[in-house]
N, C-alpha and C positions, 0 to 999 in steps of 0.2 A: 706057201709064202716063199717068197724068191728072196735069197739073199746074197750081197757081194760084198765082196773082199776089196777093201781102196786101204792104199797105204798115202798117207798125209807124203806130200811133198819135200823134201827135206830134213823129215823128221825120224823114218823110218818107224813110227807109229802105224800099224793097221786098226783103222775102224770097219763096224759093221755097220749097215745101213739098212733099214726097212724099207719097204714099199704099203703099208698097210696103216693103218687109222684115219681116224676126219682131225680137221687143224682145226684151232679155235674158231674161225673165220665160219668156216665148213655148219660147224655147229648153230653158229649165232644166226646163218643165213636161213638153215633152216627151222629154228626159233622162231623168227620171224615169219616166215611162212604159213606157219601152222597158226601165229596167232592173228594173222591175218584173215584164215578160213576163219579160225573161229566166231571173229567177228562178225564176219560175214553170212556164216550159220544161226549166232545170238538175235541177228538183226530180221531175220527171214521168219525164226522161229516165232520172235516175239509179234511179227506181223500176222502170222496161220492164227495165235491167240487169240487176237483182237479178232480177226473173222468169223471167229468158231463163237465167242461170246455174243457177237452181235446176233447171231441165230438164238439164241437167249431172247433178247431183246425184241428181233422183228417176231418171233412165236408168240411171246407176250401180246405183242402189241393185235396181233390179228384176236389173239383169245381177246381181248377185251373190246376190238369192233364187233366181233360175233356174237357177246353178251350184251351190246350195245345193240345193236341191232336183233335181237329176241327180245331184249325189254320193250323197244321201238313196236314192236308185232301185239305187243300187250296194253301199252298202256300209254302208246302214242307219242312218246319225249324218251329223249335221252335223260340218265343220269352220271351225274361228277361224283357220287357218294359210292364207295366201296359194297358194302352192303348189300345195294341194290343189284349188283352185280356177280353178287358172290364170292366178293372178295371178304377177307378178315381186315378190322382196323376200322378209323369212324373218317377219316379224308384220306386224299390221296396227297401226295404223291409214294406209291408203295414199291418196297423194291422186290425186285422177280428174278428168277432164276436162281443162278449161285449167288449173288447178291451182288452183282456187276454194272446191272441199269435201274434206275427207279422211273417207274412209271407215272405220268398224271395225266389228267384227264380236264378238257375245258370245254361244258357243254352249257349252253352254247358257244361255239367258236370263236372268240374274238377276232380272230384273221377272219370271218367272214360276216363282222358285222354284229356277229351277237343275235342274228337271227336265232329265231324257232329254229329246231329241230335241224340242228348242226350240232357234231361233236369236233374236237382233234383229240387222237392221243398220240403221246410223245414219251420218249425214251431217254435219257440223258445217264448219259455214265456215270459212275463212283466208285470206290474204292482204283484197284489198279486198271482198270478199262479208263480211266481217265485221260492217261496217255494217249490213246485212241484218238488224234487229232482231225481224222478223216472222217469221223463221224460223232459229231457232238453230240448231236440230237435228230432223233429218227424219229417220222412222224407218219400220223396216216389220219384223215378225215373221213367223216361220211360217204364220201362220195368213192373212199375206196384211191383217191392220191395220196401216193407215197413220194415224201418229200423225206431230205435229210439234208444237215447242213455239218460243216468242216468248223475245228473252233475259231476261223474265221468269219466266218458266217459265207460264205461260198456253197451254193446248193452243188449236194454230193450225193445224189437218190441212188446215180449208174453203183458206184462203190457200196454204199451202206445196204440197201435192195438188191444187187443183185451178187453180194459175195461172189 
């Protein structure tokens, strides 16, 4: 550390003077800074979440067209009752995974009329997935379309489908 000798002007006073530390300023700037990333990191973080949850969610929902579709192989019709399926519980809507989506089931379809031999199932968030505003509810019918819509209702498949 470098240091020099200044004598005050008319005083015959000598002070020493540093060249080393951060000023208040220095500090606060970088305060700032840092909690700025971190935001920035909170926000990113809590987005990977909700992605990683949803694969919860679309796993679910494929097991229970694939149960859907072997009962279909047996006995000619879908069903809406757990049970039938191999789930535990006497209706649906059941929740799956870490307990982040609850699952239900509406066979026959209403969106397609309430025909024979149409299923949907659907995924809808709970507990802290609920913030998940990009993906309300994720769906998949008979025919193997996978639909998902924003809590707007704004269809979101590219996002919720294709993490």
């Amino acid at each position: 550390m470098m240091r020099t000798q200044v004598t005050m002007p008319g005083t015959g006073v000598s002070t020493r003077r540093s060249n080393g530390g951060f000023s208040l300023i220095e500090l606060m700037i970088t305060v700032g800074i840092a909690a700025i990333l971190a935001t920035i990191a909170a926000a990113a973080y809590t987005s990977e979440v909700h992605k990683s949850r949803r694969t919860d969610a679309r796993t679910a929902i494929l097991d229970l067209a694939g149960r859907e579709e072997k009962l279909f192989s047996v006995s000619n019709a879908y069903s809406q009752i757990p049970s039938d399926l191999g789930y535990g519980g006497a209706a649906f809507p059941v929740t799956v995974g870490s307990g982040y989506y609850q699952v239900s089931i509406a066979a026959p379809d209403p969106a397609q009329g309430g025909a024979a031999g149409t299923y949907a199932i659907t995924a809808t968030p709970i507990n802290q997935q609920v913030s998940d505003t990009d993906c309300a509810s994720i769906s998949v019918n008979q025919l193997g379309a996978q639909t998902a819509l924003t809590s707007g209702g704004v269809a979101n498949a590219a996002t919720c489908w294709g993490n």
